[in-house]
matplotlib code that plots the C-alpha trace (Angstrom):
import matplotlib.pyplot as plt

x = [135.7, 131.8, 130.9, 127.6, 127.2, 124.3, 122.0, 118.4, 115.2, 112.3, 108.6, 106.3, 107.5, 110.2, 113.3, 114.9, 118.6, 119.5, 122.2, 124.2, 127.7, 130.7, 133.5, 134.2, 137.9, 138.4, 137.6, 135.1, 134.0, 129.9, 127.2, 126.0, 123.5, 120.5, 117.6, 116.1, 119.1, 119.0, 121.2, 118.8, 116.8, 120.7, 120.7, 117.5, 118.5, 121.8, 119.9, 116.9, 114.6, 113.6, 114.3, 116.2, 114.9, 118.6, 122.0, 124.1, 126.0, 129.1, 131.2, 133.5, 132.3, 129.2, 126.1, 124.0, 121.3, 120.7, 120.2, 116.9, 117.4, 117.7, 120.4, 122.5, 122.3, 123.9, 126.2, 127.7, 125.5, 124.6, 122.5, 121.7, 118.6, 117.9, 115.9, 117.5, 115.7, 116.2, 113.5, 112.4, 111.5, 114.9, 118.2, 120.9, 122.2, 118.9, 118.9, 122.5, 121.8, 118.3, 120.8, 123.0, 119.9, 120.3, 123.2, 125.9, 127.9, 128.5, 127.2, 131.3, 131.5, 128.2, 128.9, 132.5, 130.8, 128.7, 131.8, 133.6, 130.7, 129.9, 133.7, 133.9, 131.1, 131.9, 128.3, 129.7, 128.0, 124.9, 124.2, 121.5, 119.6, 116.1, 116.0, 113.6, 115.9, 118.2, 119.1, 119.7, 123.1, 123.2, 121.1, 122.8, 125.7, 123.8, 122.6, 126.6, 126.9, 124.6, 126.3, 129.5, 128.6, 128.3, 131.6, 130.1, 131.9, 129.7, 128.1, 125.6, 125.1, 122.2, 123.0, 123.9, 125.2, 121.3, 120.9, 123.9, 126.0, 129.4, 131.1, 129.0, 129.6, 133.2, 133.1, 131.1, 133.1, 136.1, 134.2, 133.2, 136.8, 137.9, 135.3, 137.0, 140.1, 137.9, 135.8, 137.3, 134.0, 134.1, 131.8, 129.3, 127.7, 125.3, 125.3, 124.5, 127.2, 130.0, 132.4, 131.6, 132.1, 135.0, 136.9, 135.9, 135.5, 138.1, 135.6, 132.9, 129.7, 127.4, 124.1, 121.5, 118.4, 118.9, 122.1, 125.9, 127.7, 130.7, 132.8, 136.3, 139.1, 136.5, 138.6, 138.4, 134.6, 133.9, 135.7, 134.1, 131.9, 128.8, 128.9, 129.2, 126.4, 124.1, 125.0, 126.0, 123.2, 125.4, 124.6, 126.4, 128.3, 129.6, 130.8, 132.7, 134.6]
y = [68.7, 69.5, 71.0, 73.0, 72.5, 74.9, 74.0, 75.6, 75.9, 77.4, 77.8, 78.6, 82.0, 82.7, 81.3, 80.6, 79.3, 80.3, 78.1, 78.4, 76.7, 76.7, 73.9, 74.2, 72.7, 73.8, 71.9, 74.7, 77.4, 79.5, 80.2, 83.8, 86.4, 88.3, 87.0, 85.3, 84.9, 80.9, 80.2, 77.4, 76.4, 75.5, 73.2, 72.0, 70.8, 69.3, 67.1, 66.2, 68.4, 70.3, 68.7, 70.9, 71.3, 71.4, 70.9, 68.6, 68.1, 66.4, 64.5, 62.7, 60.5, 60.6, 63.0, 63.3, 64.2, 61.0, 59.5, 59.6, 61.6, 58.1, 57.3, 60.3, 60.2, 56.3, 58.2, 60.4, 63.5, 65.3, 68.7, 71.3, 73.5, 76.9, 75.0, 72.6, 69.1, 67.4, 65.2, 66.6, 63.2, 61.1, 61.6, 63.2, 59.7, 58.8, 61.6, 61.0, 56.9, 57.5, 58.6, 55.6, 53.4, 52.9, 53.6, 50.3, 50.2, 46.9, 47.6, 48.3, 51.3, 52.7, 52.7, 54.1, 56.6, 57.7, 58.2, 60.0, 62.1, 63.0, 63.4, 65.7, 68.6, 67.9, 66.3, 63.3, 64.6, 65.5, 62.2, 61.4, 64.5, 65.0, 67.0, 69.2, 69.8, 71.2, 74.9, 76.7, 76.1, 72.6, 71.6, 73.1, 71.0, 68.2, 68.7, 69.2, 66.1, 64.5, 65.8, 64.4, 61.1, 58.3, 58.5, 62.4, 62.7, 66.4, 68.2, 71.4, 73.9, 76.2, 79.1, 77.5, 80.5, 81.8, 82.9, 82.6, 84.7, 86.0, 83.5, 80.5, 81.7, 82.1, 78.2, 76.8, 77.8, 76.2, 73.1, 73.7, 74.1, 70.5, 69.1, 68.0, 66.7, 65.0, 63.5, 63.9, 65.8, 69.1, 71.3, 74.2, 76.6, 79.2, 82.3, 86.4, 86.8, 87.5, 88.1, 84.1, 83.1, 85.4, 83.2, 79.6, 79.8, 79.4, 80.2, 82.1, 82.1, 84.8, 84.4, 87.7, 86.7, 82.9, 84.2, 83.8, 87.4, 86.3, 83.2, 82.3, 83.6, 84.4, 87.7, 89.0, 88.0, 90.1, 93.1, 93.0, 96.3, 94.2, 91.6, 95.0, 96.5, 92.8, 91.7, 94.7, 96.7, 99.6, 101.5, 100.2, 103.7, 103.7, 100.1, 101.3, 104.1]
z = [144.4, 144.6, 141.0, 140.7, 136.8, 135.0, 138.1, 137.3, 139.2, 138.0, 139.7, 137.7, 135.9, 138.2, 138.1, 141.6, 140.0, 136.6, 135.1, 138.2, 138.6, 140.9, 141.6, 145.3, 145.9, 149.4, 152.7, 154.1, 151.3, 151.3, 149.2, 150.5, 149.0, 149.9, 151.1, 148.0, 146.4, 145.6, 148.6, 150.2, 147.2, 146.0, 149.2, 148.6, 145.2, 146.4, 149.4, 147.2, 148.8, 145.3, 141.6, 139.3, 135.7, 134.4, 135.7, 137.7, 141.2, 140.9, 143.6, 141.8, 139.2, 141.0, 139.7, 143.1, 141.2, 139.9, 143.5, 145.7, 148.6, 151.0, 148.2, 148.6, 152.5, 152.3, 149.6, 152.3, 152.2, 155.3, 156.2, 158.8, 158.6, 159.6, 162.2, 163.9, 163.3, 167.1, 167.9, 172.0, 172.9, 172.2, 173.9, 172.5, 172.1, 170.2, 167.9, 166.7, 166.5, 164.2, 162.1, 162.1, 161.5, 157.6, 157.2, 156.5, 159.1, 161.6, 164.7, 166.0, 163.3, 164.4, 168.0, 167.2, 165.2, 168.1, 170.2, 167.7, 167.0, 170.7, 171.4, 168.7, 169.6, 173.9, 173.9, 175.8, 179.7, 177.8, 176.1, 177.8, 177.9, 176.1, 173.5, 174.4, 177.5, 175.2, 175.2, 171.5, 171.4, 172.2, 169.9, 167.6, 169.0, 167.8, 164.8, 164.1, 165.7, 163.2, 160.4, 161.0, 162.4, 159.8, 157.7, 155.5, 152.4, 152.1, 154.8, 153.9, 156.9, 156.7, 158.2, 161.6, 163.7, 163.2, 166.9, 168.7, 170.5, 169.5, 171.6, 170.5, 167.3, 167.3, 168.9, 166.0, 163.2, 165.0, 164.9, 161.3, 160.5, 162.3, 160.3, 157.0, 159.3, 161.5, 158.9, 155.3, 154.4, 152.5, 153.7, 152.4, 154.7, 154.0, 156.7, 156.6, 159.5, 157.1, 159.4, 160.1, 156.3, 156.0, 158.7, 158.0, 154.3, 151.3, 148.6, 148.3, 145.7, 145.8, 144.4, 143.9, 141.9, 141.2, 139.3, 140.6, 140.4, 142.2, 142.7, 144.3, 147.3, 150.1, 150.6, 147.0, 147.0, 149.7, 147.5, 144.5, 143.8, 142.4, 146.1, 148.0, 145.7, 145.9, 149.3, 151.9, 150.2, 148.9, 146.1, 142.9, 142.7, 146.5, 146.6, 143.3, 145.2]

ax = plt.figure().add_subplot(projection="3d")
ax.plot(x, y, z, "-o")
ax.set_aspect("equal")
plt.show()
């Protein structure tokens, strides 16, 4: 169970989250919304990139809030970004074994980590590849491959299918979906392709202005006038009818 208590942001006068909570109890569920919605400044606050002025994140008996970010990655916690962070000059062996590097593991887990991880995306031929070799959608192989490697007990994707084709999106969000069997991590992932989130993802929150306006069933998210009116960009009578 993640549970997004009263989390608030504010910069300056504006106020990027507004008291916003959700307890996510599937494996896979989103956090959609228009651009500007609170959608990554949520994951930001979640991975320690941005301090909230109220509210908690709660794994647990664990408030992940009151760990530095270093903490919370040796806790379990794992992110994508809109752009994927692959180093061009390591191997794609490298980039996933910088992340083993503080982790504690024996040096048997973390190379057994490595082979799950590389097993797990079909990274295994490209190993040794550079990253800047790398073509969009295998990196974005491996920056899955980061997030799972490392025993994740919560993995945040930031809109990952950014750029893909059909096809390569369809293959990632069978991946995404192996995830929490593969790994025991729940997973959040922010995306605008809803069809995407509308297949991978139990539960939904929808965010418009810092403020939640919908929460639960992905399906009956999707349905409700005010996500159609927010979201899909209908007017508020239309997505009534």
């Amino acid at each position: 169970m993640i549970a997004l208590e009263n989390l608030t942001v504010r910069f300056g006068g504006l106020v990027a989250l507004d008291a916003v909570s959700a307890r996510f109890g599937e494996p896979v569920s989103g956090i959609v919304g228009p651009n500007g919605a609170g959608k990554t400044t949520t994951m930001n606050v979640i991975s320690g990139f941005l301090t909230s002025q109220g509210g908690r994140v709660r794994v647990g008996d664990t408030d992940l809030l009151d760990l530095p970010p270093y903490r919370r990655t040796r806790w379990g916690l794992r992110r994508s970004f809109q752009r994927e962070e692959i180093a061009g000059d390591l191997t794609v062996e490298e980039n996933l074994r910088a992340m083993l590097d503080n982790l504690p593991l024996s040096r048997a887990d973390k190379r057994e980590e490595l082979a799950r991880a590389l097993d797990f995306t079909g990274l295994g031929a490209e190993r040794h590849r550079l990253g800047a070799t790398l073509n969009s959608y295998e990196r974005r192989l491996t920056d899955v491959a980061r997030c799972v490697i490392g025993r994740p007990k919560m993995i945040l994707f930031d809109e990952p299918a950014g750029g893909l084709t059909g096809e390569e999106t369809e293959h990632l969000g069978a991946l995404i979906l192996a995830i929490p069997g593969q790994t025991g991590a729940q997973v959040l992932v922010i995306d605008h392709d809803v069809d995407l989130i509308s297949r991978i993802c139990s539960q939904t929150l929808v965010l418009d202005f810092g403020r939640r306006i919908a929460f639960g069933p992905t399906a009956a998210v999707f349905d409700d006038p005010a996500v159609k009116a927010a979201y899909l960009g209908l007017e508020a009578e239309d997505a009534g009818a």
